[in-house]
C-alpha positions in Angstrom: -12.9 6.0 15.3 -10.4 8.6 14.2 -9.3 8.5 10.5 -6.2 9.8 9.0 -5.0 10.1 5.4 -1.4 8.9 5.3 0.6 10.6 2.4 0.9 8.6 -0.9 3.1 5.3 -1.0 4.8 5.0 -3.8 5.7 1.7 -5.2 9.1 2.0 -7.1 10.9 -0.3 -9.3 14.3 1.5 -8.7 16.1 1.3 -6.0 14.4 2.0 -2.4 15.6 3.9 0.9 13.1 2.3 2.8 9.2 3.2 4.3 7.3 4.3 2.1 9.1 2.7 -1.0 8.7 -1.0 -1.5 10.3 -2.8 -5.6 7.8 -4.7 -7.7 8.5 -5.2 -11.4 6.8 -3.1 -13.6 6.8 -3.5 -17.4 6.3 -0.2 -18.1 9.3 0.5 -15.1 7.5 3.8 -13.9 6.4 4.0 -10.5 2.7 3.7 -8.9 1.5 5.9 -6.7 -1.4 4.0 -3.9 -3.0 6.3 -1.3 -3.0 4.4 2.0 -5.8 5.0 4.9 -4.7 4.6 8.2 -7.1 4.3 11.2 -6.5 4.3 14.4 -8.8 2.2 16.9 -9.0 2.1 20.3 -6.7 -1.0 20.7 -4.5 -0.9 17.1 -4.7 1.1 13.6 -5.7 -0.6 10.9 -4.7 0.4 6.8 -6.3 -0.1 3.4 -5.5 0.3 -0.2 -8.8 1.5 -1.5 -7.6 1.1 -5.2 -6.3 -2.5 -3.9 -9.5 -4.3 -3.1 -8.8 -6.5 -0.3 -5.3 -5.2 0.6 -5.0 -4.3 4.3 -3.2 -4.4 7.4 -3.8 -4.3 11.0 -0.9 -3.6 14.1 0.1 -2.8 17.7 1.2 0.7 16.4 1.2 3.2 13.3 4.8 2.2 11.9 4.0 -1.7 12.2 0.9 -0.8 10.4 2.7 0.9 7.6 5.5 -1.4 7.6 2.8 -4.3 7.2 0.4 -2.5 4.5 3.9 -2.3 2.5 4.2 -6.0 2.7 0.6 -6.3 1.9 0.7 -4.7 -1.3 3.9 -6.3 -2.7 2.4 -9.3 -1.8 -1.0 -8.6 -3.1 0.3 -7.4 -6.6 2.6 -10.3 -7.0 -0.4 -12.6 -6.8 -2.1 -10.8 -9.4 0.5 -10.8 -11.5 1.0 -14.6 -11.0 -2.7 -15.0 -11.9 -2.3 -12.7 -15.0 -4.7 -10.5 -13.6 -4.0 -6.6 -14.0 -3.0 -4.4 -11.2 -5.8 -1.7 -10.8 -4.0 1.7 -11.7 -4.2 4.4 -8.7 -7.8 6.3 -9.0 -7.5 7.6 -5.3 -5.8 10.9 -4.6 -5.8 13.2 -1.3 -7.3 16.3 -1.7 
């Protein structure tokens, strides 16, 4: 299985133009920075937030994938905010 580093997804309060921005509130209103990893399989590509435990995504295609491992993450840090739980600060980085 193939493994590629997709550039950094940043997470933005502010307004968005689309892939790979997605709005979650922020106290602090500064943005986050996640690395994503993309793999692709034989069948689909599959994507993880590796500072994210638990957060990933799976899809026909590369741009479903990313599309869905945006939704993921919105959705994953909303739940730990509704649980009071903190949101892991970005450790990952691409070298």
């Amino acid at each position: 299985m193939r493994t590629e580093i997709a550039s950094k997804v940043r997470w933005d309060v502010e307004d968005s133009p689309g892939w790979p921005y997605v709005h979650f509130k922020q106290p602090r209103k500064t943005p986050i920075k996640y690395t994503v990893i993309v793999e692709k399989g034989e069948s689909s590509y599959g994507a993880f937030v590796p500072d994210l435990p638990g957060c990933i995504a799976v899809g026909e295609d590369r741009e479903q994938t990313l599309r869905l491992i945006e939704e993921a993450v919105a959705f994953h840090v909303e739940g730990l905010r509704a649980e009071g739980l903190p949101v892991s600060p970005p450790q990952c980085d691409i070298a």
